[in-house]
MIPA-888448 format. One record per residue (C-alpha): residue in three letters; x, y, z. Coordinates in steps of 0.02 Angstrom, whole numbers, padded with zeros to 5 digits, always signed. Layout:
<recs>
ALAXYZ ...
</recs>
This chain:
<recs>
UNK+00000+00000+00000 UNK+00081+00175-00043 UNK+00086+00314+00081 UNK-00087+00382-00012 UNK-00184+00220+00000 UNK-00116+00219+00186 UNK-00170+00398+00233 UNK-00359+00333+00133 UNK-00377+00196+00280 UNK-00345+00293+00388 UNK-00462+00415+00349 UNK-00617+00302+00352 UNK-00773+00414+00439 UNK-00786+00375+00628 UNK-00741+00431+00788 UNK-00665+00584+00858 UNK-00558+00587+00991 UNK-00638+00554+01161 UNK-00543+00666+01314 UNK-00669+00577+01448 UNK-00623+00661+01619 UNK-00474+00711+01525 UNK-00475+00873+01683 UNK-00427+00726+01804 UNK-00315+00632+01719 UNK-00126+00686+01749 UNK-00005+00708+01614 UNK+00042+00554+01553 UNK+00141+00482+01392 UNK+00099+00283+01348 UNK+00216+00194+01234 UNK+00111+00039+01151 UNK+00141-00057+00986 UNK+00017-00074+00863 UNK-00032-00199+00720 UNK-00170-00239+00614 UNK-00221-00148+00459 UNK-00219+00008+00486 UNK-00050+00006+00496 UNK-00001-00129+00349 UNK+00080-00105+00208 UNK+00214-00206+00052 UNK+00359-00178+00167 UNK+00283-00214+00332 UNK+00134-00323+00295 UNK+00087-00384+00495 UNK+00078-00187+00507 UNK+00192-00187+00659 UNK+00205+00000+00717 UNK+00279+00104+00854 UNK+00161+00226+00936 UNK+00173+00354+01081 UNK+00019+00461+01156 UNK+00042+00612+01244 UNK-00077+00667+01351 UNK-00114+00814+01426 UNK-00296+00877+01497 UNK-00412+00864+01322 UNK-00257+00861+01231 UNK-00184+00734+01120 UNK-00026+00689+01008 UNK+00013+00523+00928 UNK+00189+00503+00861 UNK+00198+00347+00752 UNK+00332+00226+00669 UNK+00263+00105+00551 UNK+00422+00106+00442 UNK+00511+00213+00318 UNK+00418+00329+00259 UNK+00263+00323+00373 UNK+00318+00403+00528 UNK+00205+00558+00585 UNK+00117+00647+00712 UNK-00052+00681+00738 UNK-00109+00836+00856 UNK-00292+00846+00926 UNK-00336+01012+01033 UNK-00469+00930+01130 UNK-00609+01054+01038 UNK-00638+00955+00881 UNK-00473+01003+00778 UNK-00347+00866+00719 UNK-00201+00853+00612 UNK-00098+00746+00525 UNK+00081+00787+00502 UNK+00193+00654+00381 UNK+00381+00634+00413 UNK+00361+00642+00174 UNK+00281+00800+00181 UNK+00275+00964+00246 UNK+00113+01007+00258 UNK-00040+00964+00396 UNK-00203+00866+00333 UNK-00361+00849+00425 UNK-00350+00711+00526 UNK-00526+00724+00617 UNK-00550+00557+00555 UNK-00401+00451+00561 UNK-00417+00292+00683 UNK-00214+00302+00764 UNK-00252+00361+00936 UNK-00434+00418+00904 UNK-00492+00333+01076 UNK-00384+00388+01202 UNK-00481+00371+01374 UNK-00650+00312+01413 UNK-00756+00310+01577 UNK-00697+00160+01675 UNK-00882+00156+01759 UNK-00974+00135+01575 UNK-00830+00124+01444 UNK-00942+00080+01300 UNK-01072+00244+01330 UNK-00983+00381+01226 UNK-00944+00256+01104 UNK-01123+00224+01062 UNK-01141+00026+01094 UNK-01146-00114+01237 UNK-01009-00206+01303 UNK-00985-00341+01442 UNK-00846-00361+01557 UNK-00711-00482+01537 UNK-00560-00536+01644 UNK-00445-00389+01697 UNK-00253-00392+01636 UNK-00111-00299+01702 UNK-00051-00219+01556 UNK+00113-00122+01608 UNK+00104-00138+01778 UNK-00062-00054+01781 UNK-00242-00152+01828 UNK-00340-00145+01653 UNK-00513-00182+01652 UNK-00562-00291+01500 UNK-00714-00250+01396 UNK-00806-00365+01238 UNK-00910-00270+01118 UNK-00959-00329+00950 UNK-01087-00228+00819 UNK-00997-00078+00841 UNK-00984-00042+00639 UNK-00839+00090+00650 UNK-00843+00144+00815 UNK-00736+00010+00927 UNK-00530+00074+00945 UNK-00454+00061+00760 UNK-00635+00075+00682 UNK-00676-00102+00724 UNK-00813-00178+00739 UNK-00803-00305+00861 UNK-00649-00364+00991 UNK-00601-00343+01179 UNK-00513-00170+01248 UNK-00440-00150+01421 UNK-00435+00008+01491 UNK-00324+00081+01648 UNK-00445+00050+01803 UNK-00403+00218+01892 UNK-00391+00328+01725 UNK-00485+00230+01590 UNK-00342+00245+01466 UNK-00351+00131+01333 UNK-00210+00010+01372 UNK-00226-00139+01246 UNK-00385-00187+01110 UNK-00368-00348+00981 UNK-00540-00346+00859 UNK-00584-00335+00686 UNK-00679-00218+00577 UNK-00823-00233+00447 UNK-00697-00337+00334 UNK-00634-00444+00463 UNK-00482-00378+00469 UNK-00389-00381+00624 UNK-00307-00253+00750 UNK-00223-00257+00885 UNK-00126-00116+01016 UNK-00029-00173+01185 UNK+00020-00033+01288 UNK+00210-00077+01362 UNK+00255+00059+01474 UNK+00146+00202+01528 UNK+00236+00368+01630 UNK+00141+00504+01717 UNK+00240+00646+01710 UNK+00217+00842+01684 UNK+00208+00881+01495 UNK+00263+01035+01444 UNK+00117+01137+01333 UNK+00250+01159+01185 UNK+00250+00962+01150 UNK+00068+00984+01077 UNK+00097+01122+00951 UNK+00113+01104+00781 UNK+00281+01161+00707 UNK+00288+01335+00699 UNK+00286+01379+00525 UNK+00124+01284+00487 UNK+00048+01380+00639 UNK-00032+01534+00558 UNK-00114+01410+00414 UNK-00184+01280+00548 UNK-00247+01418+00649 UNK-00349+01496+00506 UNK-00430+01327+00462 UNK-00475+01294+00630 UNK-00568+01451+00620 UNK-00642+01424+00456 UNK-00712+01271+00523 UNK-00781+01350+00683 UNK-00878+01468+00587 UNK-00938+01328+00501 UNK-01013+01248+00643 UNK-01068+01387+00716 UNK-00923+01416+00835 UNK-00832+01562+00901 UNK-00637+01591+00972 
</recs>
């Protein structure tokens, strides 16, 4: 698959970000490996990828590795504004939609609410020396982590970060993430900027699309 075809399946409509009770979540970063689809391509075809998520109230960035010439960033703001930055290019696409690191945290008291279908708890897992709470869900369409449609998830019992998820989507095509070490510490605000000289452009589309929705700065 070429870097287009990989930035199309990535792209598939679906969830936004979710920054549940992001206000009492400290800052943490989460180093996890992926696999699956999303992530596949001719010269890495389990889709074995790198990822790190930086978290910081409603505020998100995903750097990920899944070879040469698909390493990137994405940055979500936490107020409906994401973007996709390529380590090929040097410009920022919309990245409401993409899947890597759409589902971040989730309400450890009803995990499967926000996402808009039932689940059923499963055995818990300590997934980097943190309790996880394990969740099945199936008929999900897009909406499960990675746009599946069906699998298990584990989330952080405390925070409900989204540790670890193995399921498959519409084409039965499976996904995977393990979290493998996960590090509260204070994140400095500068780590969730964009780089500077694509500021003024992203900051003018964001407002261009808040005027669209009816939104004001």
């Amino acid at each position: 698959m070429n870097r287009r075809g990989l930035l199309v399946s990535w792209a598939v409509a679906g969830a936004l970000a979710l920054p549940v009770h992001a206000a009492g979540t400290p800052d943490v970063k989460i180093q996890a490996v992926l696999g699956g689809v999303l992530t596949r391509h001719a010269d890495n075809p389990d889709g074995v990828a790198a990822e790190t998520i930086w978290l910081k109230g409603g505020r998100v960035r995903v750097d990920f590795d899944a070879g040469q010439g698909r390493r990137g960033r994405i940055l979500r703001d936490g107020h409906g504004h994401a973007w996709l930055f390529m380590s090929t290019s040097d410009r920022a696409l919309p990245a409401q939609h993409v899947r890597i690191g759409s589902i971040t945290r989730l309400d450890p008291a009803q995990p499967c609410w926000a996402l808009g279908f039932a689940c059923e708890r499963v055995d818990d897992r300590v997934i980097a020396g943190r309790l996880a709470q394990g969740w099945r869900y199936s008929h999900a369409e897009q909406s499960g982590p990675g746009g599946t449609d069906s699998g298990t998830f584990w989330i952080d019992a405390e925070y409900g970060l989204l540790l670890a998820f193995e399921g498959r989507d519409l084409g039965e095509h499976a996904q995977r993430m393990e979290t493998t070490a996960v590090d509260f510490q204070a994140l400095p605000a500068a780590a969730f900027e964009a780089p500077e000289g694509l500021r003024q452009e992203i900051d003018a589309a964001d407002r261009r699309a808040d005027a669209l929705r009816g939104y004001s700065h």
